[in-house]
C-alpha positions in Angstrom: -15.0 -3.3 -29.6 -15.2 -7.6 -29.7 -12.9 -9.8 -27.8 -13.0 -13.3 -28.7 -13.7 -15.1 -24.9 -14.9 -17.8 -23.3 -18.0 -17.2 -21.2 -17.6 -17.9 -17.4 -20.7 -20.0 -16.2 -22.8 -17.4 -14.6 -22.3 -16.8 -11.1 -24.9 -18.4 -8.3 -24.6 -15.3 -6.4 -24.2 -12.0 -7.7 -23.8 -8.5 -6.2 -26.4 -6.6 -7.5 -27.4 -5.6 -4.4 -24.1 -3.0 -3.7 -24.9 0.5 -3.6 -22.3 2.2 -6.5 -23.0 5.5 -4.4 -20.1 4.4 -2.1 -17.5 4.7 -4.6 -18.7 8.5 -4.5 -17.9 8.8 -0.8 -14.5 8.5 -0.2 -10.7 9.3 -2.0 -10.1 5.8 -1.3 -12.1 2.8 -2.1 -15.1 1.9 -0.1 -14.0 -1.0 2.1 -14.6 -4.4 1.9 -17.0 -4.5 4.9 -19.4 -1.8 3.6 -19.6 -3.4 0.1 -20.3 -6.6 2.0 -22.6 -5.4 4.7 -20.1 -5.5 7.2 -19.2 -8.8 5.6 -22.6 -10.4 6.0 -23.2 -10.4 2.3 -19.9 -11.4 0.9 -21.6 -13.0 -2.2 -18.3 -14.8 -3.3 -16.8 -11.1 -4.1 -13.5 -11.4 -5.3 -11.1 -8.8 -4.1 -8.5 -7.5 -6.4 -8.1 -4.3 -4.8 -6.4 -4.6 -1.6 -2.7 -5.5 -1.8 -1.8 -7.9 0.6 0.2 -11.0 1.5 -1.9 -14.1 0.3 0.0 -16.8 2.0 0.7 -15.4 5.5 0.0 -16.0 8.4 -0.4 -19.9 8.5 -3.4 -21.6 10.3 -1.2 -22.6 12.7 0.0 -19.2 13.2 -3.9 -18.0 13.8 -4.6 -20.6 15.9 -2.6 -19.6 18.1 -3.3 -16.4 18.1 -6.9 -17.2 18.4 -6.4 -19.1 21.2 -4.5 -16.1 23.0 -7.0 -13.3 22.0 -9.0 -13.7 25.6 -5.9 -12.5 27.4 -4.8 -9.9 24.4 -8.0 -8.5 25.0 -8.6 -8.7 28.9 -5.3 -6.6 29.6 -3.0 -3.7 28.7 -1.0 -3.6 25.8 2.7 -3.3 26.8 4.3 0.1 25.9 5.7 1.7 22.8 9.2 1.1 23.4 8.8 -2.5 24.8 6.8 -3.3 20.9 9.2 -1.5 19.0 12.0 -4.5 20.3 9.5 -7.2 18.7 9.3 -5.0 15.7 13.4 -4.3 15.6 13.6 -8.7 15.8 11.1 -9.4 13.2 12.3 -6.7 10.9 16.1 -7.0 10.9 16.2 -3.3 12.1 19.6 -2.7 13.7 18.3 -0.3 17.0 14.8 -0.8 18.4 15.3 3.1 19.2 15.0 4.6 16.3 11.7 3.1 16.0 8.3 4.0 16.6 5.4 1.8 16.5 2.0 2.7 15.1 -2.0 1.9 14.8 -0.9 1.3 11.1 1.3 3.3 9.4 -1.4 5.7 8.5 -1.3 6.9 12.5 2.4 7.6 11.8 1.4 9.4 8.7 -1.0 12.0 10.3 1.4 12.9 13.1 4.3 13.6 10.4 1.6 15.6 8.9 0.0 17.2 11.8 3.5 17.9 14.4 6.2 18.0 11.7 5.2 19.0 8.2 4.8 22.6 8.2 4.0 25.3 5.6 4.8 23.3 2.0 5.0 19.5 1.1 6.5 18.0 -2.4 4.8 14.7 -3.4 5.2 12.6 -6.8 1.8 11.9 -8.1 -0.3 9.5 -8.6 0.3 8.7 -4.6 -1.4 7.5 -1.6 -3.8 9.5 -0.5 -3.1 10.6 2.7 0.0 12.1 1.0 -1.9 14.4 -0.7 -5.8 15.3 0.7 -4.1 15.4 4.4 -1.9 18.0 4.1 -4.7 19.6 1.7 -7.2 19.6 4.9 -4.3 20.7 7.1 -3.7 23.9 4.9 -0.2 23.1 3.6 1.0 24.0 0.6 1.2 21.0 -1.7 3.3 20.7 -4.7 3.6 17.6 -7.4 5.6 16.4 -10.1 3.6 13.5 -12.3 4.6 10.2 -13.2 3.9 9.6 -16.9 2.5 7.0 -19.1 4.6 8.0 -21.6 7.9 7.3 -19.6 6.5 4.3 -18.0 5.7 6.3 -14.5 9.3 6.3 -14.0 11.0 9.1 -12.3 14.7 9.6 -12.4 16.1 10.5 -9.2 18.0 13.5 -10.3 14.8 15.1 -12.0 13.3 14.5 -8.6 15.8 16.6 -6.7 15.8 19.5 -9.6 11.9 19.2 -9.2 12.0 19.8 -5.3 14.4 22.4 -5.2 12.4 24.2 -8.0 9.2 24.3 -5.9 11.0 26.0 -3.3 9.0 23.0 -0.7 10.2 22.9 2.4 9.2 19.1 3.3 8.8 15.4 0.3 7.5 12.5 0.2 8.6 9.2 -1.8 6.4 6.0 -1.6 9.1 3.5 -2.9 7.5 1.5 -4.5 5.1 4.2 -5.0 1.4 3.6 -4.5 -0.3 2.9 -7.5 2.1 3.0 -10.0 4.4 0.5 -8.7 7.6 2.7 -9.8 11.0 2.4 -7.7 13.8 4.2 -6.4 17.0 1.7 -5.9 18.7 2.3 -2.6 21.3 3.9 -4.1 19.0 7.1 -5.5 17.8 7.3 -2.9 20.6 7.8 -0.7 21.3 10.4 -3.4 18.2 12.1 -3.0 18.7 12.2 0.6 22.3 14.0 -0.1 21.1 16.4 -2.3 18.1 17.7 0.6 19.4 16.9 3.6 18.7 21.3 3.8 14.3 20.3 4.0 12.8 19.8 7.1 11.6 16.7 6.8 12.3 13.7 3.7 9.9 10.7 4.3 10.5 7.5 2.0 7.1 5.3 2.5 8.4 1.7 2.3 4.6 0.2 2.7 5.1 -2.2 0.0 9.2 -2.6 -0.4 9.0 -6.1 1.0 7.3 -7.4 -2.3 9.2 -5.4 -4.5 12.0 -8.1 -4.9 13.3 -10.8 -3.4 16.6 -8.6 -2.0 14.5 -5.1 -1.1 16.1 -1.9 -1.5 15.0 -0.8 2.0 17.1 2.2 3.5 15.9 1.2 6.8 19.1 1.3 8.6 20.5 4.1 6.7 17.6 6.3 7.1 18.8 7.6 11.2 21.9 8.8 9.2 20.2 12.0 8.2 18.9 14.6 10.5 15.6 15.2 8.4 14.9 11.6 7.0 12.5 9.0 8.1 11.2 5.5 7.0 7.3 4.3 6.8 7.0 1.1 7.1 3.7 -1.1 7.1 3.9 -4.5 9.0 -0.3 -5.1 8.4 0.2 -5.7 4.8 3.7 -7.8 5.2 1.8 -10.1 7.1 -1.6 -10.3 5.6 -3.7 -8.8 8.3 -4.7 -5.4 7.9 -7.1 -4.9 10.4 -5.0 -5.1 13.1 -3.7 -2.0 12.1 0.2 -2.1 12.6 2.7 0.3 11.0 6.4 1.9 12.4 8.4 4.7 11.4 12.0 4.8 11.6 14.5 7.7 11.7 17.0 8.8 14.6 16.4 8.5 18.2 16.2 12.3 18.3 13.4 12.4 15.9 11.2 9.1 17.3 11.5 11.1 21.4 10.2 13.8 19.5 7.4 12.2 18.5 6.8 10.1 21.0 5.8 13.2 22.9 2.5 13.0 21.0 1.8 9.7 21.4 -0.3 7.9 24.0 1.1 5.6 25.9 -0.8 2.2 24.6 -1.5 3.6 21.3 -0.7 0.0 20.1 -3.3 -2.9 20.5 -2.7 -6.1 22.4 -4.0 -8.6 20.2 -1.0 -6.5 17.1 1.2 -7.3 20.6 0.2 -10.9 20.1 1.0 -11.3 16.7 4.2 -9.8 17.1 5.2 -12.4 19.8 4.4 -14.9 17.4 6.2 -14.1 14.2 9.4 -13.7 15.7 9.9 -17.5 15.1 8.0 -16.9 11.9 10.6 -15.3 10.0 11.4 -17.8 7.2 8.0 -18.9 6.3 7.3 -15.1 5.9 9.9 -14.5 3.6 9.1 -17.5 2.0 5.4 -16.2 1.6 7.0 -12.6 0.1 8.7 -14.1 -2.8 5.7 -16.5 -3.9 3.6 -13.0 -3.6 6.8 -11.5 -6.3 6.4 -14.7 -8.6 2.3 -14.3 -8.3 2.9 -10.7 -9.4 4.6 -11.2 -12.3 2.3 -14.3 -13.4 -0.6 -10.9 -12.9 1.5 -8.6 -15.2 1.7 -11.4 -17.9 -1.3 -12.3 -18.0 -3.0 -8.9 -18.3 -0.3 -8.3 -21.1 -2.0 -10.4 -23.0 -5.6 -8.2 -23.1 -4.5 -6.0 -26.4 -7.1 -3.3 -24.1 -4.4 -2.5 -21.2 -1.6 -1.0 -21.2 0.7 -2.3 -17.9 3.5 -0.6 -16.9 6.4 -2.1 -14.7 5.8 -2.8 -11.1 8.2 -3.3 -7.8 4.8 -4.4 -5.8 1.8 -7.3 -4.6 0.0 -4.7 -7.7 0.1 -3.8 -11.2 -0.7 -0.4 -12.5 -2.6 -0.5 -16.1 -4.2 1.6 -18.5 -7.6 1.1 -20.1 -7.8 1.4 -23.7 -9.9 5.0 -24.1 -12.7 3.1 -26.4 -13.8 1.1 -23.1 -15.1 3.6 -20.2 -13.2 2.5 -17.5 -16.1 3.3 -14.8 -18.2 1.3 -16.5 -15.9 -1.5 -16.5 -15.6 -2.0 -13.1 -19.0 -1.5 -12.0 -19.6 -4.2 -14.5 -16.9 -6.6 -12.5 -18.4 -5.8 -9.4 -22.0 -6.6 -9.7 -21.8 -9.4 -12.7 -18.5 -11.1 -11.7 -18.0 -9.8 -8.5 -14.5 -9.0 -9.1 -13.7 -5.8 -6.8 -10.7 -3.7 -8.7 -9.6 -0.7 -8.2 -10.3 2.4 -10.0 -8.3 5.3 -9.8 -10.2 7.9 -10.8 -10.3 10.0 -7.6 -6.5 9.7 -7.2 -4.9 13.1 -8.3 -2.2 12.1 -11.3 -4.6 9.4 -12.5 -8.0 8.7 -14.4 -10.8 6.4 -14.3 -9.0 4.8 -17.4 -6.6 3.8 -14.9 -6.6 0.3 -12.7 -4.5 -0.1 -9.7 -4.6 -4.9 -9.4 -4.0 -6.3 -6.7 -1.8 -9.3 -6.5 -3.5 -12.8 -5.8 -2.7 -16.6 -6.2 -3.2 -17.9 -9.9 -6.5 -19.6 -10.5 -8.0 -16.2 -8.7 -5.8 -14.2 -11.6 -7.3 -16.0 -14.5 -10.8 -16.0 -13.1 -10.4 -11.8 -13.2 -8.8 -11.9 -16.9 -11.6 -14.3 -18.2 -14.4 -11.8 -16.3 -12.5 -8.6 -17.8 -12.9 -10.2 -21.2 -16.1 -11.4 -21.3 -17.6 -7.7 -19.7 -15.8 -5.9 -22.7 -17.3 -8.0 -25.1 -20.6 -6.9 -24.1 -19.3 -3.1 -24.3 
């Protein structure tokens, strides 16, 4: 199969050197600092496979916080319940009680997993994987329900419920938007789903990416304490561009979070996240402005990959698209190809239960970064 192209100059500095064995190691991606030897060979690797916010913070923003990281680091963290008032500010949440804060949202996640989840969970699939190979390690019972190519990976809210109540699960999960496929629940299914099994233990709606999904979010974040079983994920590392700080919160009633604050330790949250949170409270506006540039660079992304006759791109609500590779082009291949020649890191989703390796979870980024990957993508099938 030939695609008409024009050739990219070839690059100065390749990555050759990455060991492809990685990919092998992990359900997820390997991260960014092994490919890069703990970033010492970066090589001018593009990364299209974390979804993050490109414009935010500002320089100013980390200058300041670069200037306070001495004292972050040379004392205590203040405690959960003192955070989870910056959190409440920054996030327009309506009680700083029903929330509790996290080392990123995947802490929250395990303790769902490991304190409340018992016996059987219900998870749409594709989904993130410590939805799926978490509970799997933990011994409880997991059962799915597949979002389709052929109906666009949507899901409709009432063949959610009748799928749930069918698998006779006593706990679900809904990333919204889900992670890969970028598919939504509006606010009003999902109060409905809520309605229809308030009976399960536990109903957890993952809002990781719900702040790039449009520019008025269909967050049930204050909605979410009005249900005895319900709770809200929420990830404040990849609203703000910085995920290695490792911040996440989970919100449900203040019966639940003293539950689970039970289990946590006391500073379980860093003081250089502590920091940041100080400083974004005055940040608000130029975060949301950063959000809906991330919406408009995501749609450029889906437009632009319409355009390769190879893909098929379903609809997104997140900083990603979700595409299928054309079965004629081995999608492995592909992006080992983008790796080492173009050093373009996507991500494959082959080892993501519900998908294939023909399958390409894109990451959103700014628009001269967008068209370097499309011209890269079609110059490495050409050769195929």
């Amino acid at each position: 199969m030939t695609h008409k192209t024009h050739l990219l100059p070839k690059p100065k500095n390749n990555n050759t050197h990455i060991d492809l064995n990685l990919f092998n190691q992990t359900t997820h991606n390997p991260s960014y600092a092994s490919l890069t030897d703990n970033f010492e060979k970066i090589n001018g690797l593009k990364d299209f496979c974390i979804p993050v916010n490109t414009y935010f913070p500002s320089k100013s923003l980390m200058d300041s916080l670069y200037e306070k990281i001495p004292s972050a680091l040379k004392y205590y963290p203040s405690s959960n319940n003192h955070i989870t008032e910056y959190i409440a500010s920054f996030s327009n949440i309506e009680n700083p009680k029903r929330i509790i804060a996290g080392n990123g949202s995947t802490e929250i996640i395990s303790w769902l997993n490991s304190i409340f989840i018992k016996d059987s969970l219900f998870v749409p699939v594709p989904s993130f994987g410590r939805w799926i190979e978490e509970p799997i390690n933990l011994g409880i019972e997991l059962h799915t329900i597949q979002y389709c190519d052929d109906n666009n990976q949507l899901l409709s809210s009432e063949k959610f419920v009748e799928a749930v109540l069918k698998s006779g699960a006593k706990n679900a999960v809904i990333c919204n938007p889900n992670n890969p496929t970028g598919s939504i629940f509006s606010r009003t299914e999902l109060l409905f789903i809520l309605s229809k099994l308030d009976h399960l233990d536990n109903i957890i709606i993952d809002e990781s990416f719900i702040d790039f999904s449009s520019k008025t979010p269909p967050t049930i974040k204050n909605d979410v304490h009005l249900f005895s079983n319900a709770w809200v994920i929420k990830s404040l590392g990849k609203n703000v561009g910085l995920h290695g700080l490792r911040m996440g919160y989970a919100i449900s009633n203040e019966n639940n979070i003293n539950k689970l604050k039970k289990h946590l330790p006391y500073w379980n949250i860093n003081g250089i996240s502590e920091m940041l949170l100080m400083l974004i409270q005055e940040e608000k506006p130029t975060y949301d402005e950063s959000r809906i540039k991330v919406i408009h660079d995501t749609m450029y992304l889906a437009d632009r990959f319409s355009e390769l006759d190879f893909f098929k791109v379903f609809p997104t609500n997140s900083n990603f698209i979700f595409a299928r590779l054309d079965s004629q082009i081995d999608g492995e291949e592909l992006r080992n190809r983008l790796l080492k020649d173009k050093s373009c890191f996507i991500r494959n989703c082959e080892n993501k239960m519900g998908s294939t390796k023909q399958h390409f979870r894109i990451a959103t980024r700014k628009k001269q970064d967008v068209d370097f990957l499309i011209s890269a993508i079609k110059e490495e099938v050409s050769k195929m």
